[in-house]
PDB file of N, CA, C and O in Angstrom, chain B, residues numbered from 101:
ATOM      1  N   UNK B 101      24.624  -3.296   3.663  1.00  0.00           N
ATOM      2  CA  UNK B 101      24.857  -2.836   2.311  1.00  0.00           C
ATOM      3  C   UNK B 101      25.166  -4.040   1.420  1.00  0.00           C
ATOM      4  O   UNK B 101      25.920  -4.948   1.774  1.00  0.00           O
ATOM      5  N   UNK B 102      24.566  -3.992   0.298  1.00  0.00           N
ATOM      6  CA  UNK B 102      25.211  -5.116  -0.642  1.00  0.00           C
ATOM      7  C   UNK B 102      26.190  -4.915  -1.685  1.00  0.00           C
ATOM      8  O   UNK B 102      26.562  -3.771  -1.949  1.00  0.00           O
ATOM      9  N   UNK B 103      26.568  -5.754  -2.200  1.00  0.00           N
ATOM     10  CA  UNK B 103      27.975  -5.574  -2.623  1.00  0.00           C
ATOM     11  C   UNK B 103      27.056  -5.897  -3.839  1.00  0.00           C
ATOM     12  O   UNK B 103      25.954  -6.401  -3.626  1.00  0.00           O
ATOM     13  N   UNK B 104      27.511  -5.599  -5.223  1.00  0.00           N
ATOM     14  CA  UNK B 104      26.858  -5.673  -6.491  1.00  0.00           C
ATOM     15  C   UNK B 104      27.965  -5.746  -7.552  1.00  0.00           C
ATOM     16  O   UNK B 104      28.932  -5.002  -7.718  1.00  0.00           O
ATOM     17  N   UNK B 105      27.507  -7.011  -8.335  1.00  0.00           N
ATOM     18  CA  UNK B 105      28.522  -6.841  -9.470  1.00  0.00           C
ATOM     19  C   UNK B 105      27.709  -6.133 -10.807  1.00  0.00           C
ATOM     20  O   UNK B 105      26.596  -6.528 -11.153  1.00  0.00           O
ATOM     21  N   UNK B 106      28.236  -5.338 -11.305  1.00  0.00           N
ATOM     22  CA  UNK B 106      27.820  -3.998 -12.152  1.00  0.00           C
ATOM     23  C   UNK B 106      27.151  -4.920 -13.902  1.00  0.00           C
ATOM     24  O   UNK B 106      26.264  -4.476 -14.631  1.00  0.00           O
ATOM     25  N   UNK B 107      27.561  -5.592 -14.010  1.00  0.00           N
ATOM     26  CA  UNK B 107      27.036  -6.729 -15.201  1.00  0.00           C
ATOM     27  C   UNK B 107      25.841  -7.488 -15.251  1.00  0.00           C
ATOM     28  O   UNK B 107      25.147  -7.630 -16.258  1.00  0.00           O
ATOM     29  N   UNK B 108      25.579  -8.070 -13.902  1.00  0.00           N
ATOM     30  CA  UNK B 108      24.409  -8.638 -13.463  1.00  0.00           C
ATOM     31  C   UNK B 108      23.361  -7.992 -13.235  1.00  0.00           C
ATOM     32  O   UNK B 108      22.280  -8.579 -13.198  1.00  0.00           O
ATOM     33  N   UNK B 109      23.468  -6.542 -13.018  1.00  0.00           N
ATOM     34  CA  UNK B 109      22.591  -5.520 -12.076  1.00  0.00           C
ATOM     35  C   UNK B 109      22.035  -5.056 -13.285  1.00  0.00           C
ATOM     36  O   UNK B 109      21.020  -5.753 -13.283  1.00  0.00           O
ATOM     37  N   UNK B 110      21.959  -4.372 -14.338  1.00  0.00           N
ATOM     38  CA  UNK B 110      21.973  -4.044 -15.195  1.00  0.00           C
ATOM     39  C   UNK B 110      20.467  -3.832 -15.663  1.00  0.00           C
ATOM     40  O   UNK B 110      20.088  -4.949 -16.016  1.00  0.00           O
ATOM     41  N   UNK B 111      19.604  -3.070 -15.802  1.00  0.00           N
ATOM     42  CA  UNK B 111      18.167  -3.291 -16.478  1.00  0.00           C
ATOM     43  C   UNK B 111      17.874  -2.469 -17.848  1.00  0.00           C
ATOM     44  O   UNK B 111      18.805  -1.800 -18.295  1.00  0.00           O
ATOM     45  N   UNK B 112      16.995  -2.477 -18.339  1.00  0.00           N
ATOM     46  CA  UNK B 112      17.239  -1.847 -19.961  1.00  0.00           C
ATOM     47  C   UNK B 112      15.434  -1.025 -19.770  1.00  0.00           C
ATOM     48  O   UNK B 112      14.437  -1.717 -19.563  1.00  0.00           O
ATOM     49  N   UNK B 113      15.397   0.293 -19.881  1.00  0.00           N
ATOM     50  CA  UNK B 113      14.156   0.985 -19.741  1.00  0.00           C
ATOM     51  C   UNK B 113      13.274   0.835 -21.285  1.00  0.00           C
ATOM     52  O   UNK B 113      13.679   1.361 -22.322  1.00  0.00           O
ATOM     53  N   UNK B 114      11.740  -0.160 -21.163  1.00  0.00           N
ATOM     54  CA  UNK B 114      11.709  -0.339 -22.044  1.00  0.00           C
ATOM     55  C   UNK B 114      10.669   0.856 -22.732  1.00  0.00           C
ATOM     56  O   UNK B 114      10.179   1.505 -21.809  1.00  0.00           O
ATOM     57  N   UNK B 115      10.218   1.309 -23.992  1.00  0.00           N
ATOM     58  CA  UNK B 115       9.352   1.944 -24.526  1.00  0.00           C
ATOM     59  C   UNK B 115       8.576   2.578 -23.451  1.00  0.00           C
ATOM     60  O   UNK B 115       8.738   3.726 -23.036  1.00  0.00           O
ATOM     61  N   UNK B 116       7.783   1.782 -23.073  1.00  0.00           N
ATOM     62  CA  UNK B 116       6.357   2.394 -21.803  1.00  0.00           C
ATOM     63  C   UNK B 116       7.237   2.903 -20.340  1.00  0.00           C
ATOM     64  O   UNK B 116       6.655   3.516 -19.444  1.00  0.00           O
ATOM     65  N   UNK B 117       8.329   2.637 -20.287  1.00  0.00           N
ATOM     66  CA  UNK B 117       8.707   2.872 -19.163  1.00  0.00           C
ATOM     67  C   UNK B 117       8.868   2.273 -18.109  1.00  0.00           C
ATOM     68  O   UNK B 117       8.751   2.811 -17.008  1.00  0.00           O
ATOM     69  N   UNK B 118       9.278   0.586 -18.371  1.00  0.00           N
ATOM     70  CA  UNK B 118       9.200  -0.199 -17.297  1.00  0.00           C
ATOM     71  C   UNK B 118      10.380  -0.970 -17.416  1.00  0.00           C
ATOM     72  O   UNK B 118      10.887  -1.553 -18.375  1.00  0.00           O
ATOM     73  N   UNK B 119      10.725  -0.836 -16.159  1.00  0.00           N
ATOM     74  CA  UNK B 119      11.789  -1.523 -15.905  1.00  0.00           C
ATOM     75  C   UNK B 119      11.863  -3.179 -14.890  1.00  0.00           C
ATOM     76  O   UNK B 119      11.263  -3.356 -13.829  1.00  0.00           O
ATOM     77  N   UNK B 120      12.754  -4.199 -15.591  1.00  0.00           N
ATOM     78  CA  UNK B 120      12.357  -5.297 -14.587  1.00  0.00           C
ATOM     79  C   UNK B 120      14.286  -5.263 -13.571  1.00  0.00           C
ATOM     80  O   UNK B 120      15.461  -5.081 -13.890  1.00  0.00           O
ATOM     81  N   UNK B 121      13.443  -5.586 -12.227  1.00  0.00           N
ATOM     82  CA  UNK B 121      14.243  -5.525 -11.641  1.00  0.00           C
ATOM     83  C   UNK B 121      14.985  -6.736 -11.731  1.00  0.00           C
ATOM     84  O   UNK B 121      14.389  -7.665 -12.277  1.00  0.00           O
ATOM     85  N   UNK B 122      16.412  -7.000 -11.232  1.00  0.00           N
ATOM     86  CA  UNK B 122      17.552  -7.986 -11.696  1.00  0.00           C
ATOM     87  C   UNK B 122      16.862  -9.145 -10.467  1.00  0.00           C
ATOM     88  O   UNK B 122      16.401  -8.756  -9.393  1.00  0.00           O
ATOM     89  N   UNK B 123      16.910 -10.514 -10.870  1.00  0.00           N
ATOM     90  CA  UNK B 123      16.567 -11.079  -9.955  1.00  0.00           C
ATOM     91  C   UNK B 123      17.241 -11.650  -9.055  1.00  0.00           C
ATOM     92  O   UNK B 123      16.802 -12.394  -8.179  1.00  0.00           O
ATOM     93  N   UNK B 124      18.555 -11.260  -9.269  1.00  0.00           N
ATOM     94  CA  UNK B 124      19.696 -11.353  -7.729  1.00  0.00           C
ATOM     95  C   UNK B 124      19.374 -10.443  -6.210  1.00  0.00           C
ATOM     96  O   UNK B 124      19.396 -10.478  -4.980  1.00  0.00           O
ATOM     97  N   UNK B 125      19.115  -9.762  -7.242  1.00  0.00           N
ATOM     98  CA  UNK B 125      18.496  -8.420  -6.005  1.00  0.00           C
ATOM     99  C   UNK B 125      17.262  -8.591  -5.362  1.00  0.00           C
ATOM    100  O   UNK B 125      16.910  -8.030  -4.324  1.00  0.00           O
ATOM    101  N   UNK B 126      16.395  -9.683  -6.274  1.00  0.00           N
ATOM    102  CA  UNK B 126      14.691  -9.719  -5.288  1.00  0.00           C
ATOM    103  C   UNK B 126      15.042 -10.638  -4.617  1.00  0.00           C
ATOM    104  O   UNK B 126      14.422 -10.762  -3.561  1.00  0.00           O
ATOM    105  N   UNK B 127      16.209 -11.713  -4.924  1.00  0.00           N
ATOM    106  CA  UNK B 127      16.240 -12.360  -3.930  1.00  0.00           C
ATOM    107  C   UNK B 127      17.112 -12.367  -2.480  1.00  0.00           C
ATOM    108  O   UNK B 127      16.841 -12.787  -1.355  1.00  0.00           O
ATOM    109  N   UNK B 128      17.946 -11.891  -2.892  1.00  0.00           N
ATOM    110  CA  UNK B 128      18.318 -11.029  -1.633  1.00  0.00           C
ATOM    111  C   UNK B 128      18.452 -10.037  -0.846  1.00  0.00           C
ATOM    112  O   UNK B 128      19.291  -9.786   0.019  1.00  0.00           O
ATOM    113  N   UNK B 129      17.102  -9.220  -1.407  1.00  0.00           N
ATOM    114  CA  UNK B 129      15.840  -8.346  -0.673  1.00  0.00           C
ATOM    115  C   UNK B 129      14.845  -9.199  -0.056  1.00  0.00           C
ATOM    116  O   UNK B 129      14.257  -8.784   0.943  1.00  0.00           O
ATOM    117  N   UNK B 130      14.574 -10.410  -0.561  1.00  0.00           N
ATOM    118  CA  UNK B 130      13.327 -11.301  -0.331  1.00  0.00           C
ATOM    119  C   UNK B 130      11.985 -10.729  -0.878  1.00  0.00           C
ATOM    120  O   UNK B 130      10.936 -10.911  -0.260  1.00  0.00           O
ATOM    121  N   UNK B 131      12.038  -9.984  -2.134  1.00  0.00           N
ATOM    122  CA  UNK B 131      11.362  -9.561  -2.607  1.00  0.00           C
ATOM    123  C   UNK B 131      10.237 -10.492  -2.893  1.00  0.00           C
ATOM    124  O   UNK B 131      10.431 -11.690  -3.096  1.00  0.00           O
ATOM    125  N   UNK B 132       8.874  -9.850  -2.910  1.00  0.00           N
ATOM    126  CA  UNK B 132       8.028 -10.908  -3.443  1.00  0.00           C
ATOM    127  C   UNK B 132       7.477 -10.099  -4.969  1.00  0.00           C
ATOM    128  O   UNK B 132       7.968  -9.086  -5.469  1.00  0.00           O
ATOM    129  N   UNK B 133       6.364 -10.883  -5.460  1.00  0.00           N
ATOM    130  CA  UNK B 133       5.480 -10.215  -6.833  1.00  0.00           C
ATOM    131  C   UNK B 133       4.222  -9.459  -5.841  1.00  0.00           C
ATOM    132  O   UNK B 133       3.780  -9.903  -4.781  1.00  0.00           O
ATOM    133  N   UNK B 134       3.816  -8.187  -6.549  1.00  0.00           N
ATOM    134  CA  UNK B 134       2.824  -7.598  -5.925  1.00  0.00           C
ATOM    135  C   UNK B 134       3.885  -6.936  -4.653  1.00  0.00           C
ATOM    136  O   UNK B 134       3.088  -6.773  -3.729  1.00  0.00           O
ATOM    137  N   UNK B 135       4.605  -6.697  -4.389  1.00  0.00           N
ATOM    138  CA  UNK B 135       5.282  -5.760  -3.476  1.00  0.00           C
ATOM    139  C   UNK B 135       5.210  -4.557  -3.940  1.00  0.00           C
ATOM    140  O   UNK B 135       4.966  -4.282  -5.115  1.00  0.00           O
ATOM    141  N   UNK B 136       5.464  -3.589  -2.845  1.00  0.00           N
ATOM    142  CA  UNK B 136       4.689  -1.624  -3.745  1.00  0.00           C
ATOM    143  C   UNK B 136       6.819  -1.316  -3.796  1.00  0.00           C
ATOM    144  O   UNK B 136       7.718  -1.931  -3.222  1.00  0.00           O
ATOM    145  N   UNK B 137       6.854  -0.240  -4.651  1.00  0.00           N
ATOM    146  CA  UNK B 137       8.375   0.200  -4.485  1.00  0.00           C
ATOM    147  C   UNK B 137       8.125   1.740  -4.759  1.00  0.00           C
ATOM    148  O   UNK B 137       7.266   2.181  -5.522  1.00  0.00           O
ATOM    149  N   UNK B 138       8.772   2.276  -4.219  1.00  0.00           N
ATOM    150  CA  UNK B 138       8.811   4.119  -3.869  1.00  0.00           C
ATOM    151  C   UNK B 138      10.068   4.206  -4.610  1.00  0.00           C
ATOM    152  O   UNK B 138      11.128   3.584  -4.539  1.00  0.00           O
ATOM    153  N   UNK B 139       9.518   5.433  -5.550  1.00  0.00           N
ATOM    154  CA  UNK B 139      10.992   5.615  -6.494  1.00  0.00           C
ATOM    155  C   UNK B 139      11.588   7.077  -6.231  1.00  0.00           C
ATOM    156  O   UNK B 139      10.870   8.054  -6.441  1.00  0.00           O
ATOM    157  N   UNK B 140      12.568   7.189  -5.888  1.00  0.00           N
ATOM    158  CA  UNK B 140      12.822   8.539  -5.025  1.00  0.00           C
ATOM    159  C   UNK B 140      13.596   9.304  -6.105  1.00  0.00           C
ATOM    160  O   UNK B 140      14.479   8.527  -6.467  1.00  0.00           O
ATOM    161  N   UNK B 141      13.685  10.330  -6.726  1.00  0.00           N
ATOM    162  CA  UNK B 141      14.585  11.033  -7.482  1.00  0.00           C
ATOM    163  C   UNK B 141      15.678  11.979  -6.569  1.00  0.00           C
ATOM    164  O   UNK B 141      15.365  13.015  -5.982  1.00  0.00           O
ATOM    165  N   UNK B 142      17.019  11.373  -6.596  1.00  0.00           N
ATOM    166  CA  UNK B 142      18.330  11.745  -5.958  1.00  0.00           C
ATOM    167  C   UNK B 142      18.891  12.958  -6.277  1.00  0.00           C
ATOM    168  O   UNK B 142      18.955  13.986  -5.604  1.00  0.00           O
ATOM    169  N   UNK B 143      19.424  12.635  -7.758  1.00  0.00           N
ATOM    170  CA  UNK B 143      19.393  13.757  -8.594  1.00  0.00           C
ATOM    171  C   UNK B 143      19.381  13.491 -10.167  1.00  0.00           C
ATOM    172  O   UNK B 143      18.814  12.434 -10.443  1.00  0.00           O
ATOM    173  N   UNK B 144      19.825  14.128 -11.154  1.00  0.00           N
ATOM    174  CA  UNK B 144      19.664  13.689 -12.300  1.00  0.00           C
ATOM    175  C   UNK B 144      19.819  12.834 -12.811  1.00  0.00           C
ATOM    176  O   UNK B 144      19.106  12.576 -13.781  1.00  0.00           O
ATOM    177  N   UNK B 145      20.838  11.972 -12.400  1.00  0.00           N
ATOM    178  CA  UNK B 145      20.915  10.370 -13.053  1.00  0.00           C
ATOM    179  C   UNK B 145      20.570   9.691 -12.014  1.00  0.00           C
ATOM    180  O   UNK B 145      20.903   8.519 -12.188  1.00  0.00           O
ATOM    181  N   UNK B 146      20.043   9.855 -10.973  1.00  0.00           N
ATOM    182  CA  UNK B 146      20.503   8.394  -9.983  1.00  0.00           C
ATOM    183  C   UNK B 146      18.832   8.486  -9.183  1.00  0.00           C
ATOM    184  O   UNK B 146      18.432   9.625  -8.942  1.00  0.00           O
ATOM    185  N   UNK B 147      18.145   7.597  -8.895  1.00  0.00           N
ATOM    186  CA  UNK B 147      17.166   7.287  -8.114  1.00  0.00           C
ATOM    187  C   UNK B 147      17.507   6.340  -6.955  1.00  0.00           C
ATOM    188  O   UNK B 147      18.508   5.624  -6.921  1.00  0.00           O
ATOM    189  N   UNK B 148      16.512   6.422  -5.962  1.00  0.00           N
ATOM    190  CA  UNK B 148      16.405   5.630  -4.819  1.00  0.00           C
ATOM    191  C   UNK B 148      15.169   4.954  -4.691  1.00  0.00           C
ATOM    192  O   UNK B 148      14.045   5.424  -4.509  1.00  0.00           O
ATOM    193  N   UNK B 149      15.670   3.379  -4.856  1.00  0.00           N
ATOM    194  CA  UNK B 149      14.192   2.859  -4.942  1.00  0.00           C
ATOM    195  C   UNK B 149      14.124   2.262  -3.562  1.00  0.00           C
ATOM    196  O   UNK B 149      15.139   1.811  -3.031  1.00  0.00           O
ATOM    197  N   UNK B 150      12.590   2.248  -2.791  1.00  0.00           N
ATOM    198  CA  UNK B 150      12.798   2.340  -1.279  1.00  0.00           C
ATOM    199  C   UNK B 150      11.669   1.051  -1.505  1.00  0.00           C
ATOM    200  O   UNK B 150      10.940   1.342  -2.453  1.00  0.00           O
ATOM    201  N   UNK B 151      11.286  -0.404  -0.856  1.00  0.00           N
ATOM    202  CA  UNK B 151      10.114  -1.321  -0.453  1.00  0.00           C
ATOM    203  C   UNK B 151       9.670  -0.684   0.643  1.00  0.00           C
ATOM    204  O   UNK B 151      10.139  -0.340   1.728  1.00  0.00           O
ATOM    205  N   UNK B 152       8.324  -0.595  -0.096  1.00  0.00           N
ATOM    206  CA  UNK B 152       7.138  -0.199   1.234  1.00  0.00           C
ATOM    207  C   UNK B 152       6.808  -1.333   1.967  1.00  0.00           C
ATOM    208  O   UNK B 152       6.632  -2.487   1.578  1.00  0.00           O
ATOM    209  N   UNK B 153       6.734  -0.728   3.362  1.00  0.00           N
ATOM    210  CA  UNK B 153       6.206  -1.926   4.485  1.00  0.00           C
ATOM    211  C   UNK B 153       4.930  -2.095   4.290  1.00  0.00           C
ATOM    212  O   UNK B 153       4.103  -1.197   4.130  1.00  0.00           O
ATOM    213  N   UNK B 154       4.650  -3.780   4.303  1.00  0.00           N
ATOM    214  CA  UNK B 154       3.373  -3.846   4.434  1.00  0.00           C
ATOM    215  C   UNK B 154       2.715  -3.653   5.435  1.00  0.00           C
ATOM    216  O   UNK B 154       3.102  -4.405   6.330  1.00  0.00           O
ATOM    217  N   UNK B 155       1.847  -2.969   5.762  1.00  0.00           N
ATOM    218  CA  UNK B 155       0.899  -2.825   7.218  1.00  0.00           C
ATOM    219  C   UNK B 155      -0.203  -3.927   6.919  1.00  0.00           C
ATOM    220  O   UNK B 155      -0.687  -4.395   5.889  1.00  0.00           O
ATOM    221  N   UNK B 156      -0.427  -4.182   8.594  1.00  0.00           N
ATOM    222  CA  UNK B 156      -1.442  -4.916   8.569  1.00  0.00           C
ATOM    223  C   UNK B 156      -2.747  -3.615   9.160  1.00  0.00           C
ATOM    224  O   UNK B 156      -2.731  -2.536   9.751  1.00  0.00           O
ATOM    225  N   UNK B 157      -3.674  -4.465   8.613  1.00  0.00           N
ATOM    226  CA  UNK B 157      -5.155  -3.424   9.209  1.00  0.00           C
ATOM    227  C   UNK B 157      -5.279  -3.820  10.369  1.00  0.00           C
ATOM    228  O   UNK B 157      -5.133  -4.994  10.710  1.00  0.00           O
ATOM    229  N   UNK B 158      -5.580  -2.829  11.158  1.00  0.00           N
ATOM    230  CA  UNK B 158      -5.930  -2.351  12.915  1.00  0.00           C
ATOM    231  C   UNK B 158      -7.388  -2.598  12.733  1.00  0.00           C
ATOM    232  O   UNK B 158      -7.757  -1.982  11.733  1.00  0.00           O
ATOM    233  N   UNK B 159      -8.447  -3.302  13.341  1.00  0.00           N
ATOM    234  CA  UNK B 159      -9.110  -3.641  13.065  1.00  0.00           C
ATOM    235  C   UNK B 159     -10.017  -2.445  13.783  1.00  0.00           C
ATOM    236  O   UNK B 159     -11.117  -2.179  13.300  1.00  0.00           O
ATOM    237  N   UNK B 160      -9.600  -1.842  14.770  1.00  0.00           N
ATOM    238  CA  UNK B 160     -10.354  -1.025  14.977  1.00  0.00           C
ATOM    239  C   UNK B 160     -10.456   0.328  14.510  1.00  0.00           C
ATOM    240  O   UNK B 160     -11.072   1.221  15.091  1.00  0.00           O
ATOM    241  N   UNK B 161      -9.764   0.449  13.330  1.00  0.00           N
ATOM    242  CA  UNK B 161      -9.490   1.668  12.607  1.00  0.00           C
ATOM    243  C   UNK B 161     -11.261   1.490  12.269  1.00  0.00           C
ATOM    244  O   UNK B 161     -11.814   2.587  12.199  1.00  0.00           O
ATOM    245  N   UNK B 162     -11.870   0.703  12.131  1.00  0.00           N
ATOM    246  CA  UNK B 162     -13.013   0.086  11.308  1.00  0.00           C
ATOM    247  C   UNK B 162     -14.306   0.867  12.130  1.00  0.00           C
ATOM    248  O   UNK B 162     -15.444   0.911  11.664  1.00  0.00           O
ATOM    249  N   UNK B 163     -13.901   1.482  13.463  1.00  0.00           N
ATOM    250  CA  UNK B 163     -14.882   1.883  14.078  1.00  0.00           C
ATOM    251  C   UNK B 163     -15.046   3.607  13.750  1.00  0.00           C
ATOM    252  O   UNK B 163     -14.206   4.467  13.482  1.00  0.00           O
ATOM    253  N   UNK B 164     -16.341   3.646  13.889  1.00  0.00           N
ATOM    254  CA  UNK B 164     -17.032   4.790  13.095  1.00  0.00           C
ATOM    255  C   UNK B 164     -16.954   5.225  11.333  1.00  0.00           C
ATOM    256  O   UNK B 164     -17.081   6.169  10.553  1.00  0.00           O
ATOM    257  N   UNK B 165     -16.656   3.800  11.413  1.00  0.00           N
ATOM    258  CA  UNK B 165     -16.451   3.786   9.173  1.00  0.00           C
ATOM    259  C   UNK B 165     -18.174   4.342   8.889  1.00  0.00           C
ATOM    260  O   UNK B 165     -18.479   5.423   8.384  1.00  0.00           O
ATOM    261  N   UNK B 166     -19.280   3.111   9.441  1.00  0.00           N
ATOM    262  CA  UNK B 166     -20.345   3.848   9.062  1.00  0.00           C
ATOM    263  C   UNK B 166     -20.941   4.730   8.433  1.00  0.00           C
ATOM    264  O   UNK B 166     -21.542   4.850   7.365  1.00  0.00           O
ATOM    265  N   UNK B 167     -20.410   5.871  10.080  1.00  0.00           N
ATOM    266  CA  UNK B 167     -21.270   6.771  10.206  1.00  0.00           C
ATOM    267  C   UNK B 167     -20.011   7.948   8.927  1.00  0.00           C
ATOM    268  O   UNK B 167     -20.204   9.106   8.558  1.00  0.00           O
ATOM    269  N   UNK B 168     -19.331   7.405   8.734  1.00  0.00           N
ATOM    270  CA  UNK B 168     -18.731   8.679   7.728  1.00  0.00           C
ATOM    271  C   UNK B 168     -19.180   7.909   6.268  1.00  0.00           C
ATOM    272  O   UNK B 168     -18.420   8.186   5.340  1.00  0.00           O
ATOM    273  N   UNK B 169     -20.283   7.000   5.935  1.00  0.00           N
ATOM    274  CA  UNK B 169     -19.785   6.270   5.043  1.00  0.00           C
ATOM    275  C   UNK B 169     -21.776   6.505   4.496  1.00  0.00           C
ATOM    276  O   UNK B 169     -22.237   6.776   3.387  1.00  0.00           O
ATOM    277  N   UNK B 170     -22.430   6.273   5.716  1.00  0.00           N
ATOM    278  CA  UNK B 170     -23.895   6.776   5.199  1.00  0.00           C
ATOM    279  C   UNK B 170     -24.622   8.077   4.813  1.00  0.00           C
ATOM    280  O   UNK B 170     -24.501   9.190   5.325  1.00  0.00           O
ATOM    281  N   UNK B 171     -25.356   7.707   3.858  1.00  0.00           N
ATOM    282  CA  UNK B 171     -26.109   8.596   3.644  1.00  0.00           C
ATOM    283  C   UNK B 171     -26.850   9.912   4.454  1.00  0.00           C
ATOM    284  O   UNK B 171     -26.618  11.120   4.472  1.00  0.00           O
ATOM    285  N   UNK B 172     -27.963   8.949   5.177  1.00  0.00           N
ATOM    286  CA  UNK B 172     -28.460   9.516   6.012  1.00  0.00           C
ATOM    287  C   UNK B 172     -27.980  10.303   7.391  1.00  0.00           C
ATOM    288  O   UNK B 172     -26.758  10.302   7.538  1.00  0.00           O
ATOM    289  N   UNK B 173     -28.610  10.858   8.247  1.00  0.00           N
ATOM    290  CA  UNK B 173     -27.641  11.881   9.370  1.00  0.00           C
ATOM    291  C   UNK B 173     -27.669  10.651  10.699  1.00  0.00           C
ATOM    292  O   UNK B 173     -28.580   9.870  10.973  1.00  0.00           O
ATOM    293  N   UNK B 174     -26.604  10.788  11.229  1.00  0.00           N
ATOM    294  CA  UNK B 174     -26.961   9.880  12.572  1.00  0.00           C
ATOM    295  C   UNK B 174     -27.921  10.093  13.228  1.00  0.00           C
ATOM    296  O   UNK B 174     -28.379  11.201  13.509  1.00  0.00           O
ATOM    297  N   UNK B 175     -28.370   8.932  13.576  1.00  0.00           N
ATOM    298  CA  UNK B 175     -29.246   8.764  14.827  1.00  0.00           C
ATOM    299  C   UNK B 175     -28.975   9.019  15.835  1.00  0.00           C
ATOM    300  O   UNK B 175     -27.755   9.048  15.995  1.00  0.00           O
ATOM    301  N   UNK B 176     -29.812   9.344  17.081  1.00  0.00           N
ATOM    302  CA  UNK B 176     -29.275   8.892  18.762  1.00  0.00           C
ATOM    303  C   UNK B 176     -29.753   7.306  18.862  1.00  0.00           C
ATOM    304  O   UNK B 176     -29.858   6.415  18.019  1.00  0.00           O
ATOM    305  N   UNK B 177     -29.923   7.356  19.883  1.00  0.00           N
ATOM    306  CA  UNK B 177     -29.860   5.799  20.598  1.00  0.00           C
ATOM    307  C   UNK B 177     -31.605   5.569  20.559  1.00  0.00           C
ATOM    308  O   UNK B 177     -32.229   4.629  20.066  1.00  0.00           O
ATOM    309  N   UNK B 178     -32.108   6.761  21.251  1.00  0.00           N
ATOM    310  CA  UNK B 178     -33.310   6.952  21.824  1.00  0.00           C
ATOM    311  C   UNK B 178     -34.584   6.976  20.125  1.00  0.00           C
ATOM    312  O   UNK B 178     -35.798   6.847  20.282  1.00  0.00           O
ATOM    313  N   UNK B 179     -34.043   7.132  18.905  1.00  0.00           N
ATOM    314  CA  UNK B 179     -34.229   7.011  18.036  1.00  0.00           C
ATOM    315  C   UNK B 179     -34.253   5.279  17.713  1.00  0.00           C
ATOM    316  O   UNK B 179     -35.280   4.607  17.616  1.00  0.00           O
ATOM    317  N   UNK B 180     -33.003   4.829  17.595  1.00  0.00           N
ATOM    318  CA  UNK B 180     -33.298   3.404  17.141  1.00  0.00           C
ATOM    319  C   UNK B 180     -33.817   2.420  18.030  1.00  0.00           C
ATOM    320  O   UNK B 180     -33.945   1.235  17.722  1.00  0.00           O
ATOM    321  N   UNK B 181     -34.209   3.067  19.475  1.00  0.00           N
ATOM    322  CA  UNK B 181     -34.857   2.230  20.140  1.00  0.00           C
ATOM    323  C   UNK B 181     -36.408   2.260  19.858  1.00  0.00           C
ATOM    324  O   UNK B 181     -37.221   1.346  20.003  1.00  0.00           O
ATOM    325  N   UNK B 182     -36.595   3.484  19.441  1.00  0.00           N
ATOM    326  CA  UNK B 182     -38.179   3.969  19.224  1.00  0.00           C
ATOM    327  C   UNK B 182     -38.484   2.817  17.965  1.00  0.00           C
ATOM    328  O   UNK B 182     -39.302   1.898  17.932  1.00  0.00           O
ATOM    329  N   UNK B 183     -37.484   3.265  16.966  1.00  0.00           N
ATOM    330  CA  UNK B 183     -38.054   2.252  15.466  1.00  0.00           C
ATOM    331  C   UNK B 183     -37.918   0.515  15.956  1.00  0.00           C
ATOM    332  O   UNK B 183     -38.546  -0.317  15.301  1.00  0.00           O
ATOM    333  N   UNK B 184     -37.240   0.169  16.888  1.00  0.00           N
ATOM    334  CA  UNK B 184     -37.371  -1.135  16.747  1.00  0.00           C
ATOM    335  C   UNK B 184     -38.413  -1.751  17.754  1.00  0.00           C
ATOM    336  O   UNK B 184     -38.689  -2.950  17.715  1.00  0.00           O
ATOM    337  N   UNK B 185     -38.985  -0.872  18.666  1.00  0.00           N
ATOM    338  CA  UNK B 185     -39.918  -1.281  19.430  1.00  0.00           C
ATOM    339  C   UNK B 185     -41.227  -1.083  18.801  1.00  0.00           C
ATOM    340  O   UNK B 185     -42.186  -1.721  19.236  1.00  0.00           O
ATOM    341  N   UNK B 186     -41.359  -0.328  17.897  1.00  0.00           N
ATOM    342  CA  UNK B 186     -42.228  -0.172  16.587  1.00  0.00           C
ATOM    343  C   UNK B 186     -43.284  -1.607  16.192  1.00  0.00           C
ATOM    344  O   UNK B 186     -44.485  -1.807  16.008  1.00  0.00           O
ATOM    345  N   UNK B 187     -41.526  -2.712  16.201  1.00  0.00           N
ATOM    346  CA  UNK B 187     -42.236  -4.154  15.386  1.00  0.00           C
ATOM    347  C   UNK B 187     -42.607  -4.970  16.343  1.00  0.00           C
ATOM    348  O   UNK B 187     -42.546  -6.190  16.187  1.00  0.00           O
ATOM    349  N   UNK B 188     -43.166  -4.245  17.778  1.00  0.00           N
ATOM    350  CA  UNK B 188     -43.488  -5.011  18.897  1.00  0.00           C
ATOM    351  C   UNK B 188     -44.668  -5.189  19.088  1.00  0.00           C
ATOM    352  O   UNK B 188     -45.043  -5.854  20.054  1.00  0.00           O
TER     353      UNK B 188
END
């Protein structure tokens, strides 16, 4: 838990609705720029702002992207062997 002095913390909501966070706090979050933040509504005055973990990509999530990704209907095997023996 961090201990917070109430003066420093302080942010001001501007027109559009944006708020900058205090930079005592990114740095001892280790906040970076481009980090995502989840804003949780507690109750009427008070929110919970949560840093999303970054995931890394599973590289094999990548398998069968393709076939959900083309046009055309899948092939079998016995199909793309036919068309490429074609250019023989």
């Amino acid at each position: 838990m961090y201990q917070l002095s109430m003066n420093s913390n302080i942010s001001t909501l501007t027109e559009r609705g944006q708020v900058s966070m205090p930079a005592s706090l990114r740095r001892k979050m280790h906040l970076k720029a481009g980090q995502k933040l989840r804003w949780e509504p507690v109750s009427e005055t008070e929110v919970r702002i949560v840093v999303e973990v970054d995931t890394v990509a599973d590289p094999l999530q990548a398998l069968g992207f393709s076939r959900r990704v083309r046009a055309d209907a899948p092939r079998r095997t016995a199909e793309w062997m036919h068309e490429i023996r074609e250019g023989e």
